[in-house]
N, CA, C and O atoms as a printed pandas DataFrame, in Angstrom:
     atom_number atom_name residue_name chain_id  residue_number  x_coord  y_coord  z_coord
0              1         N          UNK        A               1    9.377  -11.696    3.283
1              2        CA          UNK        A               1    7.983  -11.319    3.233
2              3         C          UNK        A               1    7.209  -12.378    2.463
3              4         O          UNK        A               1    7.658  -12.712    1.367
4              5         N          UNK        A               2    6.007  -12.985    2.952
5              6        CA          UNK        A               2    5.374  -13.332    2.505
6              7         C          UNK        A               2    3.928  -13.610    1.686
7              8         O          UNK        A               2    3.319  -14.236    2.554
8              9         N          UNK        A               3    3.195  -13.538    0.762
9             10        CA          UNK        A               3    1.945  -12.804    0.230
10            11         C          UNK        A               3    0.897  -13.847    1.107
11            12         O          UNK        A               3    0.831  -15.073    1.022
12            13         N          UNK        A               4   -0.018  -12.780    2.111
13            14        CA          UNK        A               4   -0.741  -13.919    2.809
14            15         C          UNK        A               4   -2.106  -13.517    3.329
15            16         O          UNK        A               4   -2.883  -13.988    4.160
16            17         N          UNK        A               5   -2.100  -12.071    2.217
17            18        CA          UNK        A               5   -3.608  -11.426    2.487
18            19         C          UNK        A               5   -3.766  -10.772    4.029
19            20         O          UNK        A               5   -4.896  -10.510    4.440
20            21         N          UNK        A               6   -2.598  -10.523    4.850
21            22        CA          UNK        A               6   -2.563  -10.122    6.307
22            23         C          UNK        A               6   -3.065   -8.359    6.067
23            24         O          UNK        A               6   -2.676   -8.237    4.906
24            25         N          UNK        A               7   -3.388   -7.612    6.265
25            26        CA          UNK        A               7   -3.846   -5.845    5.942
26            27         C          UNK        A               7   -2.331   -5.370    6.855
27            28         O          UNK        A               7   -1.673   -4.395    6.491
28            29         N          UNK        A               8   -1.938   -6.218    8.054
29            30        CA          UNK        A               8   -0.448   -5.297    8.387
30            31         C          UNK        A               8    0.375   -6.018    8.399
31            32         O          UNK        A               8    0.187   -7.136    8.879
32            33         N          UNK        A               9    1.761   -5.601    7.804
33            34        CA          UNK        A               9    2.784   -6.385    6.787
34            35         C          UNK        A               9    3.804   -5.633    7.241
35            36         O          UNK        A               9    3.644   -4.639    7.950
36            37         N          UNK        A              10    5.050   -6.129    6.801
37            38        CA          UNK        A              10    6.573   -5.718    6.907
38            39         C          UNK        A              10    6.793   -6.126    5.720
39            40         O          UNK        A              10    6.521   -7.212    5.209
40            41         N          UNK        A              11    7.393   -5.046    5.212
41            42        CA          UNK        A              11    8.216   -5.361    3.439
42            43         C          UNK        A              11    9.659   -5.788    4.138
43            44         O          UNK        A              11    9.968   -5.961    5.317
44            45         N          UNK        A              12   10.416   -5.883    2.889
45            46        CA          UNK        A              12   11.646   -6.280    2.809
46            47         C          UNK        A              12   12.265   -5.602    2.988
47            48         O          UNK        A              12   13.335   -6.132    3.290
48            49         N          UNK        A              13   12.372   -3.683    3.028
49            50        CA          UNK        A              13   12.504   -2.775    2.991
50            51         C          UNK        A              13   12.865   -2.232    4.607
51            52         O          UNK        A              13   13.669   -1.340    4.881
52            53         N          UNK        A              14   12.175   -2.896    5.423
53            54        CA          UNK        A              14   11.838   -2.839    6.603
54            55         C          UNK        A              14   10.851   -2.143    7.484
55            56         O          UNK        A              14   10.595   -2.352    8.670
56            57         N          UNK        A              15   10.216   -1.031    6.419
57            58        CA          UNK        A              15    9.266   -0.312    6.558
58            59         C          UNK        A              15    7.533   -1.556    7.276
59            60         O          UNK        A              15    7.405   -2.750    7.007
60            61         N          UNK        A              16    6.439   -0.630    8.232
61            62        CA          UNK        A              16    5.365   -1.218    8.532
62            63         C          UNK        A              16    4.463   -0.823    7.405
63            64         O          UNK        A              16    4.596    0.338    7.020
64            65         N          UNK        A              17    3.639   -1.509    6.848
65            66        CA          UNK        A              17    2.725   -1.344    5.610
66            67         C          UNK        A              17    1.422   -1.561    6.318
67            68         O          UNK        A              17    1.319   -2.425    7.189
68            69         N          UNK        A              18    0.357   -0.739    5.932
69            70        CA          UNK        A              18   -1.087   -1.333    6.053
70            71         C          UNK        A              18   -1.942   -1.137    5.164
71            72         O          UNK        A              18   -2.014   -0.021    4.648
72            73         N          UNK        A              19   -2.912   -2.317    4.717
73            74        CA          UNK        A              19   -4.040   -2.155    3.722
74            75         C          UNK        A              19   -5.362   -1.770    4.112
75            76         O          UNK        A              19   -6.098   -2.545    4.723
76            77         N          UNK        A              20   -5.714   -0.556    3.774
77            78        CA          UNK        A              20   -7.233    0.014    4.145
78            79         C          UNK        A              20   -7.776    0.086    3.131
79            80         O          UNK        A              20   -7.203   -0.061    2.052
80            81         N          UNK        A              21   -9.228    0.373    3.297
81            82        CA          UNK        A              21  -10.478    0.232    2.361
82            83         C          UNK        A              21  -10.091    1.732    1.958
83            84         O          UNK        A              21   -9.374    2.576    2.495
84            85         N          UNK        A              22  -10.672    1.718    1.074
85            86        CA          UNK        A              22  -10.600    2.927    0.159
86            87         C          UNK        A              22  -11.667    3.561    0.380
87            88         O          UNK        A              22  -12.528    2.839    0.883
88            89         N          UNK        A              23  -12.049    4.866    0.175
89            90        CA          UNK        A              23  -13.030    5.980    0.535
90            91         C          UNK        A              23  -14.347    5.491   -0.654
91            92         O          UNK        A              23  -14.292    5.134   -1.831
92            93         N          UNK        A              24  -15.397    5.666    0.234
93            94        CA          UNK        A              24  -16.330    5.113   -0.948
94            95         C          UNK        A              24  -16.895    5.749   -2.357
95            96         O          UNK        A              24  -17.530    5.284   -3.304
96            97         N          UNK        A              25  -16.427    6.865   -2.073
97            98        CA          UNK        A              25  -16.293    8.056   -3.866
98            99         C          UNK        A              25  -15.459    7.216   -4.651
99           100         O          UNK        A              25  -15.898    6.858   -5.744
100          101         N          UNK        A              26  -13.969    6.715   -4.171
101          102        CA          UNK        A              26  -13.079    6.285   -5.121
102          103         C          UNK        A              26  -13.221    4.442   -5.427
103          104         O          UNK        A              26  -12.389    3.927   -6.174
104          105         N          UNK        A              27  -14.268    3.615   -4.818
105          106        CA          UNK        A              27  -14.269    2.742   -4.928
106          107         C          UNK        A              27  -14.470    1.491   -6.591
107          108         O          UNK        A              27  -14.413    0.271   -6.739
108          109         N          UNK        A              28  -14.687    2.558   -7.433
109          110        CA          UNK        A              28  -14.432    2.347   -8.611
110          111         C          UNK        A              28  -12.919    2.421   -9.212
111          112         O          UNK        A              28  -12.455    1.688  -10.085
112          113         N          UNK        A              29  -12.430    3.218   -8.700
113          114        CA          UNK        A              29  -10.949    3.108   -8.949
114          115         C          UNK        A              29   -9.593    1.483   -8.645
115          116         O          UNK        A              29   -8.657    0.939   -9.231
116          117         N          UNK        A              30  -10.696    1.313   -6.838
117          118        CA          UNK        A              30  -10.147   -0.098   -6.440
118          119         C          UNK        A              30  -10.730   -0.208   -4.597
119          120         O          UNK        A              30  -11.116    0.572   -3.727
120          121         N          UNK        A              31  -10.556   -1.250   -4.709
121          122        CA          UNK        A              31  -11.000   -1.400   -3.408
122          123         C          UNK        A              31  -10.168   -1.101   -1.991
123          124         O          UNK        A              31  -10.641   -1.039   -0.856
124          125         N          UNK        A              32   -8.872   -0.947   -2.383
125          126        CA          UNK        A              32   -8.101   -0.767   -0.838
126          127         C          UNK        A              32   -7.095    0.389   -1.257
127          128         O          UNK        A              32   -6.904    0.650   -2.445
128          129         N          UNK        A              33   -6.611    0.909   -0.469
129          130        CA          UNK        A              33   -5.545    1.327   -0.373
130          131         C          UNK        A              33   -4.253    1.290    0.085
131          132         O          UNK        A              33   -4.356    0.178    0.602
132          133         N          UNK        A              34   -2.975    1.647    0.343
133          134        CA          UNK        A              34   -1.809    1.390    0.605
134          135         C          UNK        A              34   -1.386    2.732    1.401
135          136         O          UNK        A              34   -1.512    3.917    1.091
136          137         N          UNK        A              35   -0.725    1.978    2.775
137          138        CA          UNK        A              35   -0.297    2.951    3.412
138          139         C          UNK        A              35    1.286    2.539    4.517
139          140         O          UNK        A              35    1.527    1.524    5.171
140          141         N          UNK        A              36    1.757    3.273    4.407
141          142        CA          UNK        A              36    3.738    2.829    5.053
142          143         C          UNK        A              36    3.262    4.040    6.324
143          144         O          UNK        A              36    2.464    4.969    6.204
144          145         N          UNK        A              37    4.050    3.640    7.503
145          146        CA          UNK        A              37    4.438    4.040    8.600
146          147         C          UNK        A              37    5.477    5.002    8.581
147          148         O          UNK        A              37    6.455    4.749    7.877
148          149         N          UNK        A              38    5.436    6.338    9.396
149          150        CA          UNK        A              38    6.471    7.015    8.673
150          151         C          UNK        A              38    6.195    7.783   10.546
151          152         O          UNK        A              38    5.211    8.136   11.195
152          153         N          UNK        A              39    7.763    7.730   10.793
153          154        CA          UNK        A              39    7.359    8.146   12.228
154          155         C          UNK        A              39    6.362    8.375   13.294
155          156         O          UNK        A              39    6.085    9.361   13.977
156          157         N          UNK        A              40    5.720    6.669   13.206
157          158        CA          UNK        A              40    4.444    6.609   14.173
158          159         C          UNK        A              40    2.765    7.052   13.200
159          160         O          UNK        A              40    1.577    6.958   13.506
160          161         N          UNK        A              41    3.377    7.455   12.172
161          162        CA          UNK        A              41    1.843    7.719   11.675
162          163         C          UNK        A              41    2.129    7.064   10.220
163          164         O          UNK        A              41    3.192    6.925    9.615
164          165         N          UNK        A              42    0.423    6.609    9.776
165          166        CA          UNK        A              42    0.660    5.816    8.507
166          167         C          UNK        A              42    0.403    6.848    7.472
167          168         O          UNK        A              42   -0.460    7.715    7.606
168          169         N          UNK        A              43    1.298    6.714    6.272
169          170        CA          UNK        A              43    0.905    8.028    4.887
170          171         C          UNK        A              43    0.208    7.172    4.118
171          172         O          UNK        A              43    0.239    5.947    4.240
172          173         N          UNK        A              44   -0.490    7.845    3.240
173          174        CA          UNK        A              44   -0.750    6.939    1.757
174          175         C          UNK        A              44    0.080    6.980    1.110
175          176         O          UNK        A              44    0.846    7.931    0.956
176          177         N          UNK        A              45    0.109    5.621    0.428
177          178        CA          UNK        A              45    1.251    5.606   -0.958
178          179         C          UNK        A              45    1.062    6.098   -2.115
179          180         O          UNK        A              45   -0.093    6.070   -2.540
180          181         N          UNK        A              46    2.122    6.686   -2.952
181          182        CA          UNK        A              46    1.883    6.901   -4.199
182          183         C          UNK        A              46    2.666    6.491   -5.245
183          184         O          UNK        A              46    3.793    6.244   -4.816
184          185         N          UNK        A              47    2.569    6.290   -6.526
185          186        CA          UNK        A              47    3.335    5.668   -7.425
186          187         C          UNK        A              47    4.652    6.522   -7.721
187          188         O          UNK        A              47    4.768    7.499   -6.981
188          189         N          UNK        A              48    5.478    6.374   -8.488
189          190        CA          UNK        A              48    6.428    7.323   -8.930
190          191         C          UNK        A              48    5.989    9.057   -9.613
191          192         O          UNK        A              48    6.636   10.103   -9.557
192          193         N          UNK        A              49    4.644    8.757  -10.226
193          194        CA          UNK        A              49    4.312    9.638  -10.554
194          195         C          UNK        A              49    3.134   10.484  -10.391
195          196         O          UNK        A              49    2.469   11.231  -11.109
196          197         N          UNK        A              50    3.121    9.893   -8.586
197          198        CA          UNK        A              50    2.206   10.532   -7.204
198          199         C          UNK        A              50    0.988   10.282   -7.792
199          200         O          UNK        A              50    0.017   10.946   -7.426
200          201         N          UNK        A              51    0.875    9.467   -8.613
201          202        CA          UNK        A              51   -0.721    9.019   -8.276
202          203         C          UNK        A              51   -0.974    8.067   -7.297
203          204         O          UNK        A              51    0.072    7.708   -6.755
204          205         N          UNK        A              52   -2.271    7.361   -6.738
205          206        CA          UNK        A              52   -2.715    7.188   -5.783
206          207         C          UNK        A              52   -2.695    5.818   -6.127
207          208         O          UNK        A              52   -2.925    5.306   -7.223
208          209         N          UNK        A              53   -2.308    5.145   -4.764
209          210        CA          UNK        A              53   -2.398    3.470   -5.330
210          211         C          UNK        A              53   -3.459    2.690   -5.242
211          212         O          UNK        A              53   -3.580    2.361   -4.062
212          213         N          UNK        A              54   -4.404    2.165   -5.990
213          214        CA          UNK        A              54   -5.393    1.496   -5.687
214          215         C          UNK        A              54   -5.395   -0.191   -5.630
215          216         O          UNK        A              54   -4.705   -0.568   -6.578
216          217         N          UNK        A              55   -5.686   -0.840   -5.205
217          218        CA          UNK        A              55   -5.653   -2.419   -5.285
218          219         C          UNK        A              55   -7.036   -3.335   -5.400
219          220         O          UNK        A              55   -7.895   -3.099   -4.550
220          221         N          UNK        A              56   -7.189   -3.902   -5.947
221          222        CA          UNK        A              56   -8.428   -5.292   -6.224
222          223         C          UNK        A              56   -8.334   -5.702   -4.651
223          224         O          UNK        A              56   -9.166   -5.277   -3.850
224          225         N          UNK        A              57   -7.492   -6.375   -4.347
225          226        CA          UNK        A              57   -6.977   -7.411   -3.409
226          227         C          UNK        A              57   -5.974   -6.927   -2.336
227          228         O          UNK        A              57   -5.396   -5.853   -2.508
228          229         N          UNK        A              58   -5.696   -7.843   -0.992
229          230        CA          UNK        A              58   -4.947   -7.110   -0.317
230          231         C          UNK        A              58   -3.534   -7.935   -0.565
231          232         O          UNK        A              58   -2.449   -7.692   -0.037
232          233         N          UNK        A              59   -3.838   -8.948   -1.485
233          234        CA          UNK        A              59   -2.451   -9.664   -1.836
234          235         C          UNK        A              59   -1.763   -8.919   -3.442
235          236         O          UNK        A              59   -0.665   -9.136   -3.954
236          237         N          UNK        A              60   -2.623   -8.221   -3.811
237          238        CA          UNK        A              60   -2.126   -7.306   -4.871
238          239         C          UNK        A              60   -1.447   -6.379   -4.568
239          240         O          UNK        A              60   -0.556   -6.000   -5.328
240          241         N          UNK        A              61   -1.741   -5.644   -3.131
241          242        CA          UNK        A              61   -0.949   -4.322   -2.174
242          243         C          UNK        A              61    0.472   -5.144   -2.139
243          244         O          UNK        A              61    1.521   -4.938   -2.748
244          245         N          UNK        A              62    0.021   -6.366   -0.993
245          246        CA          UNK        A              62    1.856   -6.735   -0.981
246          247         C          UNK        A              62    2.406   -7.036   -1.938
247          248         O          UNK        A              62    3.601   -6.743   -1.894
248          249         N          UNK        A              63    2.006   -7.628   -3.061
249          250        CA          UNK        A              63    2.940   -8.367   -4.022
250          251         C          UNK        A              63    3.289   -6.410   -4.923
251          252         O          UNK        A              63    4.102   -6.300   -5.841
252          253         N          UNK        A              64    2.677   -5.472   -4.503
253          254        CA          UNK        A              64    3.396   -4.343   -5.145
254          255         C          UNK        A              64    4.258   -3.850   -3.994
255          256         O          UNK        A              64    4.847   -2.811   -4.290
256          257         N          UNK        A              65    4.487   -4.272   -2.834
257          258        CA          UNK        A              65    5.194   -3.416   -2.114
258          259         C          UNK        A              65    6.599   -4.774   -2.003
259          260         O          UNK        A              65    7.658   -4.285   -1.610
260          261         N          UNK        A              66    6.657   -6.174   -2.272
261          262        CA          UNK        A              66    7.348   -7.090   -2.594
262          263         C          UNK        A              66    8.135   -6.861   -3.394
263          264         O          UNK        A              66    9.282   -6.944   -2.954
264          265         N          UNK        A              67    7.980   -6.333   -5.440
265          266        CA          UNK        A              67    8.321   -6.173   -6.004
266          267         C          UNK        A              67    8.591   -4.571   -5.988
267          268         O          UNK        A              67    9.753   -4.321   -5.667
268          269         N          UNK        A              68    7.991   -3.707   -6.192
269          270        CA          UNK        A              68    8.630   -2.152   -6.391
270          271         C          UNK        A              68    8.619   -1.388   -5.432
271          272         O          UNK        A              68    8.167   -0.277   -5.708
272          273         N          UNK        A              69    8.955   -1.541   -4.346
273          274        CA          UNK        A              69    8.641   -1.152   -3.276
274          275         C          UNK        A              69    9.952    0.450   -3.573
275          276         O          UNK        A              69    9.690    1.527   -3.039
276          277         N          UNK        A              70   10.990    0.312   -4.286
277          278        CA          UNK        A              70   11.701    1.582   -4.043
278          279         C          UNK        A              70   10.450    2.405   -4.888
279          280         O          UNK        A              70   10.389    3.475   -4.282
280          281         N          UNK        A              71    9.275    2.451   -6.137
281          282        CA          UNK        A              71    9.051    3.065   -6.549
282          283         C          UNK        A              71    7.716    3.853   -5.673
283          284         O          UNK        A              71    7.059    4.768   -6.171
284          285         N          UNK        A              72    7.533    3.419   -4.597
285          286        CA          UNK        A              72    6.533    3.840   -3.758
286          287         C          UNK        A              72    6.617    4.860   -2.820
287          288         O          UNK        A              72    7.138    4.754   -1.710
288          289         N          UNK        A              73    6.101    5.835   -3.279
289          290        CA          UNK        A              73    6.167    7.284   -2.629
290          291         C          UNK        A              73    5.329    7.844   -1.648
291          292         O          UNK        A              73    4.193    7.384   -1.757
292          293         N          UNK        A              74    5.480    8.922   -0.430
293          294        CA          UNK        A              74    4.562    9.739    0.179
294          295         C          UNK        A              74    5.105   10.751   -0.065
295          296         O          UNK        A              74    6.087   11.093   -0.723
296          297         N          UNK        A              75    4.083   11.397    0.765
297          298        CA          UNK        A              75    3.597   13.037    0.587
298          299         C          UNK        A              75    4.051   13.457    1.839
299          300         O          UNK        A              75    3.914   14.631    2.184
C-alpha cells in the first residue's frame, strides 16, 4: 500500500477502504471520514473504543489504516 491521497484504497489487510467527506454538523471534528467494504456495502470505521474516525487529510485516513489497521472497527 501506498500513501497517495487516492479516496479508494486497498490496505494490506486486503480489505476495500474509502475516504468520504464528513457530514457537515461534524465538520469541526475533521474533514473526512473512513469507511471498509464489508460484503458489498461500505461501514464507517471506528476506533477500538467505537468512536468515530475523523481525518484532516485523505493521506492521514491511509497512513491510519497502513499502520493500525487491526485496531479499526465496525458496527
Amino acid at each position: 500500500m501506498t500513501i497517495n491521497g487516492s479516496r479508494q484504497f486497498k490496505g494490506n489487510d486486503g480489505k476495500s477502504y474509502l475516504v468520504q467527506d464528513a457530514y457537515k454538523a461534524d465538520r469541526h471534528k475533521g474533514k473526512y471520514n473512513l469507511t471498509v467494504k464489508i460484503n458489498g456495502v461500505y461501514k464507517l470505521c471506528y476506533d477500538m473504543f467505537y468512536k468515530l474516525l475523523y481525518f484532516d487529510s485523505i493521506k492521514d485516513a491511509q497512513r491510519e489504516v497502513l499502520y493500525n489497521a487491526d485496531f479499526i472497527k465496525t458496527l
